[in-house]
C-alpha positions in Angstrom: 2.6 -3.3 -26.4 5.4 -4.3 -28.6 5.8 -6.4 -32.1 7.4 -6.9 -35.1 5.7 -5.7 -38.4 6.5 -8.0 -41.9 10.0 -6.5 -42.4 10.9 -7.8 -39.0 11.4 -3.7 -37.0 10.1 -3.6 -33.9 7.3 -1.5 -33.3 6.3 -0.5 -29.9 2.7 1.4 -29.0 2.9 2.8 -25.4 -0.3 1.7 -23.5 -1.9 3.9 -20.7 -1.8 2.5 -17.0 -2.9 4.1 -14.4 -0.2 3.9 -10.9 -0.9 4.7 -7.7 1.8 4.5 -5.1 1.2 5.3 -1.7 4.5 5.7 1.1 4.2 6.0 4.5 7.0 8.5 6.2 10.4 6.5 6.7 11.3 5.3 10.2 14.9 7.3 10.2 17.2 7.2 13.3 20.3 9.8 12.8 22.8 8.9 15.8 25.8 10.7 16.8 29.2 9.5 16.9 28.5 7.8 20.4 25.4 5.8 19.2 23.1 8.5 21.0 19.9 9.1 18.2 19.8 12.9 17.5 16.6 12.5 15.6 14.1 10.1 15.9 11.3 10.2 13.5 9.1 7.4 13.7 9.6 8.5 17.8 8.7 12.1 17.1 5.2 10.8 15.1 4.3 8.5 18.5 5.2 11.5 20.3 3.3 14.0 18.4 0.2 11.8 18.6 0.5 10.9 22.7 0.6 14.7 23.4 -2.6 15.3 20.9 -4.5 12.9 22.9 -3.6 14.3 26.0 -4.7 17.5 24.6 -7.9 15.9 23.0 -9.0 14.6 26.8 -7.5 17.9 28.4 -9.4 20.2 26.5 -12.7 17.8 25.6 -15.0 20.4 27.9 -14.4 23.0 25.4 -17.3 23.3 22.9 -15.1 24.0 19.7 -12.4 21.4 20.7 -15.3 18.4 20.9 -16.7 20.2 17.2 -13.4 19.7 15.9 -12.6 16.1 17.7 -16.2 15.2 16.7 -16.0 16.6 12.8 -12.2 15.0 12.2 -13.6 11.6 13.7 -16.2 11.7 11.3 -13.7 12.5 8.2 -11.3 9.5 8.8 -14.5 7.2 9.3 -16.5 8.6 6.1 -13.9 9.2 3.3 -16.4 10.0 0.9 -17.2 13.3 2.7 -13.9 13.5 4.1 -13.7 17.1 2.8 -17.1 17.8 4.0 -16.0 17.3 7.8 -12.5 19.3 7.1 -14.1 22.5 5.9 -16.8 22.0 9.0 -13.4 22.2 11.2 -12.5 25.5 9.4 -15.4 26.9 10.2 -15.4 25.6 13.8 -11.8 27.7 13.7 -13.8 30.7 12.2 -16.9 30.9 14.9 -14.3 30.5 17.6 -11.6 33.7 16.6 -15.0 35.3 15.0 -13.1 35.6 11.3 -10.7 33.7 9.2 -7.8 37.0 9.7 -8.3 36.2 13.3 -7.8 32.6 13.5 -4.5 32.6 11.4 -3.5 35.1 13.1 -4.0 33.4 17.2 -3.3 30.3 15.3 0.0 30.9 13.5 -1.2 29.5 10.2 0.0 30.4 6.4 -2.8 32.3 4.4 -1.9 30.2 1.4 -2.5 27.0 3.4 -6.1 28.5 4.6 -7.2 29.4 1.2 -6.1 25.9 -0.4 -8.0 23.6 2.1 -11.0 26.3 1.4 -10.6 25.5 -2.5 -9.9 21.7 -2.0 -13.0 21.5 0.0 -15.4 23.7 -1.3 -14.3 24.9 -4.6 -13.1 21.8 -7.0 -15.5 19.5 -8.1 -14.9 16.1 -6.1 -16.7 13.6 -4.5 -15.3 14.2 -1.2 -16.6 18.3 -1.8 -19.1 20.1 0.0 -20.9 21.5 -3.1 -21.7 17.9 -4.7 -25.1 18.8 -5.9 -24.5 22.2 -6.6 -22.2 22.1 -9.1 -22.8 20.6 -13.0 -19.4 19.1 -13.6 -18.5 15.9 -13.8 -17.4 14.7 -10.4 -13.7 12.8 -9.6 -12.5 11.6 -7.0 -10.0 13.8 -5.2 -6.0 13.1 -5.8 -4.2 11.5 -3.0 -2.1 14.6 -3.4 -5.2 16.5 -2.7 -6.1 14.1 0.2 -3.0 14.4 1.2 -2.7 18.2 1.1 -5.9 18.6 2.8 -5.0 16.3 5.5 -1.7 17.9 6.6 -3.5 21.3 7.0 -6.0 20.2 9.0 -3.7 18.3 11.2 -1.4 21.6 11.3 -4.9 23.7 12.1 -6.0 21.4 15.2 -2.4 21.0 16.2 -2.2 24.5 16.6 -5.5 24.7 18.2 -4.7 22.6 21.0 -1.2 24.6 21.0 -3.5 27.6 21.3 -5.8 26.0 23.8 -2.6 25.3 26.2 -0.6 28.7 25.9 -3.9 30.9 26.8 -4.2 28.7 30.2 -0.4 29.6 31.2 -0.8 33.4 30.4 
């Protein structure tokens, strides 16, 4: 807000807004000097989620593949438990390789990465948490940067799982 007082100076109060700005990835095409394209990455992204669903149908007899199909279907179509069905595919992941060390471990995946979906999902008080009615604090809802966190990880996790899924049947 802005104004003049009775002298005629300016006076300017700032005024709190809130902004939220979401960006999908950019659709980048690098080409060599011949017009060939070196990288592609709205191509790699349709790639990446052909071979998932090849993978998804490939391995669908496989008990924790259709927990984890079923329990990441569930979190895109309820975003208010969205966490909820994340941390379920966790410990889907944890059942399967019998302990957490184990499934990072067979699954190639950071430590730091596993503990911050566990604290994004179970640990903060959200809406989207597991622990909604066990906790006293005064609910949010989660960032998209926490969304956004979570949601790469878990992607990253299944990803690997297929991966995982794939290499044991050529060995």
């Amino acid at each position: 807000m802005e104004g003049y007082d009775s002298k005629g100076n300016l006076w300017i109060t700032p005024v709190p807004i809130n902004l939220n700005l979401s960006v999908s990835g950019p659709n980048i095409v690098i080409k060599d000097s011949n017009g060939n394209a070196i990288e592609d990455m709205k191509g790699n992204r349709l790639r990446d989620i052909e071979e998932f669903a090849k993978l998804s149908i490939k391995y669908s007899g496989d008990p924790a593949a259709q927990a984890i199909l079923r329990n990441y279907k569930s979190a895109v179509g309820e975003p208010n438990s969205e966490f909820c069905h994340f941390y379920a595919i966790r410990e889907v992941l944890t059942t399967r390789f019998w302990s957490a060390t184990k499934v990072r471990s067979c699954l190639n995946l950071k430590k730091d990465d596993w503990t911050k979906l566990g604290k994004l999902c179970n640990e903060i008080p959200v809406q989207q948490g597991r622990h909604q009615g066990q906790k006293y604090e005064q609910f949010r809802k989660a960032t998209n940067v926490e969304l956004e966190e979570a949601r790469i990880i878990v992607k990253t996790m299944v990803k690997q799982f297929f991966n995982y899924l794939q290499n044991s049947e050529s060995h």
